[in-house]
C-alpha positions in Angstrom: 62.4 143.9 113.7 65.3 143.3 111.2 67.1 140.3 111.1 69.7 137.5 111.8 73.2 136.8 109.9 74.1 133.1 110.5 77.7 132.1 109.8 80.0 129.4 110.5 83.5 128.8 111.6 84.0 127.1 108.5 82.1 125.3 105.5 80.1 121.9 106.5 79.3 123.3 110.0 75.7 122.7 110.0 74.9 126.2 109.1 71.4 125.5 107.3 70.3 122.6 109.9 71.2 125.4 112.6 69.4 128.1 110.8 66.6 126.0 109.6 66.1 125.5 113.8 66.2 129.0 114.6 63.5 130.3 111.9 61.1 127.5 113.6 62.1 129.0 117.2 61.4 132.0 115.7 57.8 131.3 114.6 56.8 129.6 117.5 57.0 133.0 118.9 54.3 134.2 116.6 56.9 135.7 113.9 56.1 135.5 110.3 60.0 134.9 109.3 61.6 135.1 105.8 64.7 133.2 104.8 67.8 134.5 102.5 70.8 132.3 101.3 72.3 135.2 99.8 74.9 133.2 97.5 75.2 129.8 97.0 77.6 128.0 95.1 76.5 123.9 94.1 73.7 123.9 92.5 71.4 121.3 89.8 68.8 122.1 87.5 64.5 122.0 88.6 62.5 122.8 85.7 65.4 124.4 83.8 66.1 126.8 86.6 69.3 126.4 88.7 68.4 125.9 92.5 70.9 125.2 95.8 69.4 122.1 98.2 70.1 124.5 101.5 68.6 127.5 99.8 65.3 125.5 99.1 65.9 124.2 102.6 65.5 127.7 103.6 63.0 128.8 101.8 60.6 125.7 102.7 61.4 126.7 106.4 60.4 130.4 106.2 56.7 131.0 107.0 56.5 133.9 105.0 57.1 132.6 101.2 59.0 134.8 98.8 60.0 134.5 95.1 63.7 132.0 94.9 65.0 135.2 93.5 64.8 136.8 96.8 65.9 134.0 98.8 69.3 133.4 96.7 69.7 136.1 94.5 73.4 134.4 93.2 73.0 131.1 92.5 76.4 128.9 90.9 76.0 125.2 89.6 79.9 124.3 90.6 80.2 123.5 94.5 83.7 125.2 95.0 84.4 128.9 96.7 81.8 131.3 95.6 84.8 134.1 94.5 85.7 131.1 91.9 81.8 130.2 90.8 81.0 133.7 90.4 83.9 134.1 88.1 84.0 130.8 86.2 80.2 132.5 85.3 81.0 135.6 84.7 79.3 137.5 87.7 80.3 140.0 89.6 78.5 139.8 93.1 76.5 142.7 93.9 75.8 143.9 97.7 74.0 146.4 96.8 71.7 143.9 94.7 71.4 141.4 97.7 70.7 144.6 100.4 68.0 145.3 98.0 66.6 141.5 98.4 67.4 141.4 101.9 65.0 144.7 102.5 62.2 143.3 100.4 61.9 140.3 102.5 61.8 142.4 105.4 59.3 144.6 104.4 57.1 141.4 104.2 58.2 139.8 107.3 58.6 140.2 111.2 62.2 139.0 110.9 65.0 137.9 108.0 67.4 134.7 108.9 69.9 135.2 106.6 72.6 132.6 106.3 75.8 133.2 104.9 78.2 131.0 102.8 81.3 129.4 103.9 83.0 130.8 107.0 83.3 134.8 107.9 86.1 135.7 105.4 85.2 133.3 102.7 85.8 135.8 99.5 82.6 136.5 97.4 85.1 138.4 95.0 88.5 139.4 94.7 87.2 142.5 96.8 84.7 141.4 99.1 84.0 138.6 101.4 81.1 137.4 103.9 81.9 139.9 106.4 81.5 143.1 104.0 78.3 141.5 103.2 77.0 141.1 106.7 78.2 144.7 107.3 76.3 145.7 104.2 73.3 144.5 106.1 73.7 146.0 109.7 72.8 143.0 111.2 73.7 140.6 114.4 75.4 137.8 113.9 74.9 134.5 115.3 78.0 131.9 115.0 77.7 127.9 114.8 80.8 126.3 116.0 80.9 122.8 114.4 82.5 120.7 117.1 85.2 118.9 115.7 89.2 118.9 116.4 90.1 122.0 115.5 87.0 124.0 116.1 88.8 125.9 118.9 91.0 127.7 116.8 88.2 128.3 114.3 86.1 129.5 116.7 88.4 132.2 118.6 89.8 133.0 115.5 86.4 134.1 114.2 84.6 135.3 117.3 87.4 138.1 117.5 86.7 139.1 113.4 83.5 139.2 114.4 83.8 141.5 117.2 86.1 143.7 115.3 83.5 144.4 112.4 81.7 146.5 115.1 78.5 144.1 114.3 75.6 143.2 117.1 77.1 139.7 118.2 73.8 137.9 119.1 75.7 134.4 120.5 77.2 131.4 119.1 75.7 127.6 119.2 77.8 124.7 119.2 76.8 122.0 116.7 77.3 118.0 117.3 78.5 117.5 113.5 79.4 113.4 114.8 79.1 110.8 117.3 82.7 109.5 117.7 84.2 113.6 118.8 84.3 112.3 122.5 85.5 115.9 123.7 82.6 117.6 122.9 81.9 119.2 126.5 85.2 120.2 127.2 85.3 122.0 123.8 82.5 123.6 125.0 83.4 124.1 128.5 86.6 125.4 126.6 84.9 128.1 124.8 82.5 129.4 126.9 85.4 130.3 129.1 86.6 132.1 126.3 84.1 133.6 124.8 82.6 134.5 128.2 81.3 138.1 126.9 79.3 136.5 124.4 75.9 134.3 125.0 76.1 131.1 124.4 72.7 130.5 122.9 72.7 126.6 123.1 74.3 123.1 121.7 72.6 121.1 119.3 73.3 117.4 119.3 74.1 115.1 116.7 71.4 113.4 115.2 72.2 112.4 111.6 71.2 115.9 110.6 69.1 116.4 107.7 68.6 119.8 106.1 65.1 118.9 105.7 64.1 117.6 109.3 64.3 120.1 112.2 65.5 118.4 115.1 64.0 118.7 118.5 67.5 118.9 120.7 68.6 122.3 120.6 68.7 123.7 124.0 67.9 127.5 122.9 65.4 129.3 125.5 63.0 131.7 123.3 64.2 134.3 125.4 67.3 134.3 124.4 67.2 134.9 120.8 63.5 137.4 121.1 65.5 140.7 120.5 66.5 139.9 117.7 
């Protein structure tokens, strides 16, 4: 097996919750599952190293443990557009250097979750963005829709890049990011018509997410995600 690339219609979509829910699906199937948060930008110092809260979210979900190094190879302490933190620090991201983490973990695992950063386009430099680096890894991609006014657009807009990178397109899951968006099943309704050629995988409700609690509402089947 290979892997999962997780990415959003935008930033704040519930990305890590979502991910964190589908590497403990995953392992209830009897996978020993890695996880990678390739770049992160936010960041604080633990023991004089800087870390990324959904990274370590990440990493504590994963059954099989790997070095942080591995998990998120580029790290950045200011919470703004990674393009931006990477150059504020004076890093150039590397594909090749997080495909070379990426196939480490997956030498010691069933299965890789990787979870990108921001939304499909979001730059990583003034010459790449999170699409070239899901391409760099050849793997299908699984899209959270957080449901919120506007998340149509966002959504359409992003299934067809997705479709036009030529990537696997495992399925999409709509995530409850609120309790007062009172159209949430007619935005769903709404985009399973549209996306009709693509599995929905499930909806997650709201629940005053925490990174750090896995919720027990996501309506994914095993079956639906065990080709992956």
């Amino acid at each position: 097996m290979a892997g999962l690339f997780i990415t959003g219609t935008d930033t704040e979509t519930g990305k890590t919750f979502v991910t964190r829910l589908l590497i403990h699906l995953l392992q209830q199937q009897g996978l020993r599952v890695s996880a990678m948060k390739p770049v992160a930008s936010g960041a604080g110092q633990i023991n004089g190293q800087l870390r990324n809260e959904d990274a370590l979210a990440l990493a504590d979900a994963a059954n099989s443990k790997a070095d942080y190094s591995l998990v998120n190879p580029y790290v950045f302490s200011e919470p703004v557009s990674p393009h931006i933190a990477a150059a504020r620090a004076g890093v150039e991201i590397d594909l090749d250097k997080i495909n070379d983490c990426y196939h480490i973990l997956q030498q010691q695992s069933d299965l890789v979750v990787v979870e990108g950063v921001g939304g499909w386009y979001a730059p990583l430099s003034m010459h790449c963005t999170v699409a070239d680096m899901a391409e760099k890894l050849q793997l299908p991609v699984v899209l959270v829709v957080g449901l919120r006014l506007g998340c149509l657009n966002h959504a359409l807009l992003s299934a067809q890049a997705i479709r036009q990178s030529g990537l696997p397109f495992a399925g999409w899951i709509a995530n409850s990011l609120t309790d007062q968006f009172t159209a949430e099943d007619e935005n769903i309704e709404t985009l399973q018509h549209f996306l009709h050629d693509i599995p929905f995988l499930g909806a997650v409700a709201y629940q005053s997410q925490s990174k750090h609690t896995p919720a027990h509402t996501i309506t994914l089947s095993k079956s639906d995600i065990a080709l992956y």
